[in-house]
Every structure is written in structure tokens, then in C-alpha cells.
C-alpha positions as CSV (number, residue, x, y, z in Angstrom):
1,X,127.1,113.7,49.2
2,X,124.2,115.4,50.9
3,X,122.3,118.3,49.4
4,X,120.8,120.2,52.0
5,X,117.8,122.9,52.7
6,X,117.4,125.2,54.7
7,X,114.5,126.9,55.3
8,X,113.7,130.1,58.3
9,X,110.6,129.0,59.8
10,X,108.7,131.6,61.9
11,X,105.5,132.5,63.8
12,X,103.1,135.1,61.9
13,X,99.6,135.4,63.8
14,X,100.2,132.2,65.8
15,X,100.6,130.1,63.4
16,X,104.3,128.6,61.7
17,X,105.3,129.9,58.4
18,X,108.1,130.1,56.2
19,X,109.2,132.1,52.4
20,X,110.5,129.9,49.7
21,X,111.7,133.2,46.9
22,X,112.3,130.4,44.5
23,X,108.6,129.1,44.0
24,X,107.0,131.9,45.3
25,X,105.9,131.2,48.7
26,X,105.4,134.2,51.6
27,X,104.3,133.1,55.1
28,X,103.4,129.4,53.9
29,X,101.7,127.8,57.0
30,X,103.2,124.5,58.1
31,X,100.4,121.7,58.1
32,X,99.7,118.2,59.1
33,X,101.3,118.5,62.4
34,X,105.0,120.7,61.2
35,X,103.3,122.9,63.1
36,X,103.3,121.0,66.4
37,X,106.3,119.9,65.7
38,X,107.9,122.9,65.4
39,X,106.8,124.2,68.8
40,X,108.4,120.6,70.1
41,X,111.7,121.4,68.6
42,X,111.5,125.7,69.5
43,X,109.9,125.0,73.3
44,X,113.3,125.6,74.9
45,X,114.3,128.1,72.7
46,X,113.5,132.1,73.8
47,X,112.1,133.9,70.9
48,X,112.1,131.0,68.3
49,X,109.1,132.5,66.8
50,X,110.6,135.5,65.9
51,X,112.6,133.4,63.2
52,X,114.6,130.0,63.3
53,X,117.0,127.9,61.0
54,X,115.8,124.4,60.2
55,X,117.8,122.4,58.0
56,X,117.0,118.9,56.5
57,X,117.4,116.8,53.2
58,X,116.0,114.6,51.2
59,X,118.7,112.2,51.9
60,X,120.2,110.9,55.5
61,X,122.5,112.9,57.2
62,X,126.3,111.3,57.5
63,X,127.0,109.3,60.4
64,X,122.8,109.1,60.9
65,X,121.1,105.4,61.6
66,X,117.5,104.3,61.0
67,X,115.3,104.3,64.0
């Protein structure tokens, strides 16, 4: 079983952000290079800042391999 998040990143004064309701967060930057990584993922994407899904887990993802 897989127990997923999804957060709704988007871009607020340049910089990549997201809301967590549950602990509180509004417009949490992204650090240590999410950031960068984001605009990797969004670079072929029209608008992405304007809000995005990005879903991931603590667990693999079925049918995934290791690198």
C-alpha cells in the first residue's frame, strides 16, 4: 500500500512555495535546491508557477526500481 501527498507548489515573488493547512504553513519556500528542482520539472510546462500538483511518498511508487 502506498500513502501518498500531494502538495500545490507555486511561484510567489520568484521564489517556490507551497500551504500545508494541517501544520500551518502559507507560502513555505522550498530550500536546499527543491527550488531548482522544481523549475527542472515545470521548464516545459506554460504557467507552472501560477500553481502545480506534485505528488510523492515516503515509500516507492508500485512498479518503481532503485536507480
Amino acid at each position: 500500500m502506498n500513502a501518498l501527498v500531494a502538495i500545490f507548489p507555486s511561484k510567489y515573488r520568484g521564489f517556490w512555495v507551497f500551504d500545508d493547512p494541517a501544520v500551518g504553513l502559507v507560502q513555505e519556500p522550498f530550500v536546499a535546491g527543491a527550488d531548482v528542482i522544481l523549475d527542472r520539472l515545470t521548464a516545459a510546462i506554460p504557467d507552472a508557477g501560477k500553481g502545480s500538483a506534485c505528488c510523492f511518498s515516503l515509500h516507492r511508487f508500485p512498479g518503481t526500481r532503485r536507480a
